[in-house]
C-alpha positions, 0 to 999 in steps of 0.5 A, a space after each residue: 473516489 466516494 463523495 464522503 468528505 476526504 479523511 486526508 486533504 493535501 494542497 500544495 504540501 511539501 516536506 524539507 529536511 535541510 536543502 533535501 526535498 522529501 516531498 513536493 507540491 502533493 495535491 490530493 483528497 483521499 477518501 475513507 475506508 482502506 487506503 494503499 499509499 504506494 512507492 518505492 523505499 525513500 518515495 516518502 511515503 514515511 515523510 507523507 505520515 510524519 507530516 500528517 501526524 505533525 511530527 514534522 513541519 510542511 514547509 509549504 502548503 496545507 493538509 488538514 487529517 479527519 477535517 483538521 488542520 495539521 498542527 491546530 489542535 494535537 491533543 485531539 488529534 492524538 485520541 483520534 489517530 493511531 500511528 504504527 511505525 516502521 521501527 519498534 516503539 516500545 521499551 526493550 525490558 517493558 512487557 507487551 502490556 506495559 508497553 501498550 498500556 503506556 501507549 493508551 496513557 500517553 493518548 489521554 486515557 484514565 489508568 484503568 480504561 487504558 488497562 482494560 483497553 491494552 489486554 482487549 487489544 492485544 488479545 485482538 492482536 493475538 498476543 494472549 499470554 506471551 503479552 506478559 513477556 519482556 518485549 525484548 523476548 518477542 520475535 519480529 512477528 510479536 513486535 508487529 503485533 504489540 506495535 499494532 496493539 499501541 496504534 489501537 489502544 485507544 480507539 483511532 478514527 484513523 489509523 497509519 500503518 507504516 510497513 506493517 509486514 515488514 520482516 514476517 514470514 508468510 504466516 505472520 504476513 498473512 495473519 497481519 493483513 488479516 487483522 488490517 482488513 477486519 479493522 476496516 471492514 468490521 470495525 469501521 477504522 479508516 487505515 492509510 497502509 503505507 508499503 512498497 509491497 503492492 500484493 499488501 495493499 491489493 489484499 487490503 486496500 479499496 483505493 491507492 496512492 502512489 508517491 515517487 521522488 517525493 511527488 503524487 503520481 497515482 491516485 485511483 481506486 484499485 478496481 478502477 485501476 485493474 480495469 484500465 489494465 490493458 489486455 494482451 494475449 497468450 499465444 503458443 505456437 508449433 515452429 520457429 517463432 523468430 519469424 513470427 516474432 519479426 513479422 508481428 514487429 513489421 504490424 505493430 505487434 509487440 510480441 514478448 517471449 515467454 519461457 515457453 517458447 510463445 509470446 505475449 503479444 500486445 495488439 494495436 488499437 484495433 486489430 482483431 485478434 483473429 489476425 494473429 492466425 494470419 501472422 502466424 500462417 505468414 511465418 510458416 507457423 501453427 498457434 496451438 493456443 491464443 488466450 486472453 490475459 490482463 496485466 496484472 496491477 503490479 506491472 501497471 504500476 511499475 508502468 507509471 514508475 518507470 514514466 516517472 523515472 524516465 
């Protein structure tokens, strides 16, 4: 991870609603830039951001957010952090621009920067006249705009961003992370993206963290994490693979099929990749191809889940 200080600092925080555990005993320092914050639907990740923002207690432990302890000083916190909710945000019968210029008020800005401030970042957001609109009249994809727009009215340090992509079709989806990456990289904003979608956070994010069951399971950068993926191979084959299959088994090789009708094979710490040739003579087989593959970082992932879970 950088060695510049931790935007988020977590020891020890848990979140409860009642008897209900939401998040347990997270430990972690996440640095600057993009970052992905990863899990199923109900990991709380959702509940990670509430507390961060102060909008729900911890219940134990401490997290301070840009240095700042959760909750000592909200108003200032406030000018410095942007929140985009999974829900809508604004007042159905508001226009676009009422909704976020309402939002920059509600930040601390003077009337007329929090104007000027709403009609910059919605042009930004790539609203431009529909920003006068009822955002009742607005499709999903233009209530995501405006609600990015509110997150940004008044110049975040941080910005939060929960499910940005949720219910856009591919268009949509592509033009938000678009507009996600450009905040980060040219604008120098840090953004905590929180999905469960993993593709969102590879397009956008330098680092992931991974909630599961309310608990840190993961935190690495995502080159890192791609280059500890492990490496298997791709082999096609003339013949009855099932005799193959079985010997590769008696070697300690998993073999899983594909639909092709070859296999991808996973090979114990050591063993030359020349052997499969060996195997595949054995069997009373001919490998047409044999080529290298990584796993990709989504099955990786749903690798740790699963040990979680287990």
């Amino acid at each position: 991870m950088s060695d510049a200080a931790p935007i988020l600092d977590l020891q020890g925080a848990e979140v409860r609603y009642g008897k209900r555990v939401a998040l347990s005993g997270l430990d972690a320092q996440i640095g600057g830039g993009a970052v992905g914050l990863l899990g199923p639907n109900g990991a709380g990740k959702s509940s990670l951001i509430k507390a961060l923002l102060g909008l729900v207690p911890l219940s134990k432990g401490s997290a301070t957010v840009l240095g700042n302890p959760v909750g000592s000083d909200p108003a200032r916190m406030r000018r410095r952090i942007g929140y985009m909710p999974e829900r809508d945000a604004a007042f159905p019968t508001l226009t676009g621009y009422r909704a976020t210029w309402y939002a920059g008020r509600l930040a601390g800005l003077p009337d007329d920067v929090a104007r000027r401030r709403a009609h910059e970042v919605l042009l930004f957001a790539g609203m431009e006249e529909a920003r006068y609109r009822e955002v009742s009249t607005y499709s999903t994809g233009m209530r995501q705009r405006v609600k990015l727009a509110q997150a940004l009215v008044h110049d975040p340090d941080l910005l939060f961003l929960d499910e940005p992509t949720n219910g856009l079709d591919p268009k949509g989806r592509a033009e938000m992370l678009g507009l996600i990456r450009q905040l980060s990289r040219e604008r120098g904003i840090h953004v905590v993206l929180s999905s469960h979608l993993l593709r969102d956070v590879e397009e956008v994010c330098e680092s992931v963290v991974v909630i599961n069951g309310g608990k840190l399971v993961m935190h690495a950068d995502i080159e890192e994490l791609s280059a500890a993926t492990e490496m298997t191979w791709r082999v096609g084959l003339y013949g009855e693979g099932s005799s193959f299959q079985a010997l590769c088994s008696e070697r300690g090789v998993n073999a899983a099929p594909r639909r092709d009708g070859g296999f991808e094979l996973s090979l114990p710490e050591g063993m030359n990749p020349r052997e499969v040739f060996a195997l595949a003579r054995a069997s009373e087989v001919v490998v047409r191809s044999l080529e290298p593959t990584r796993r990709s970082l989504e099955d990786a992932l749903m690798d740790v889940l699963g040990e979680v879970d287990a």
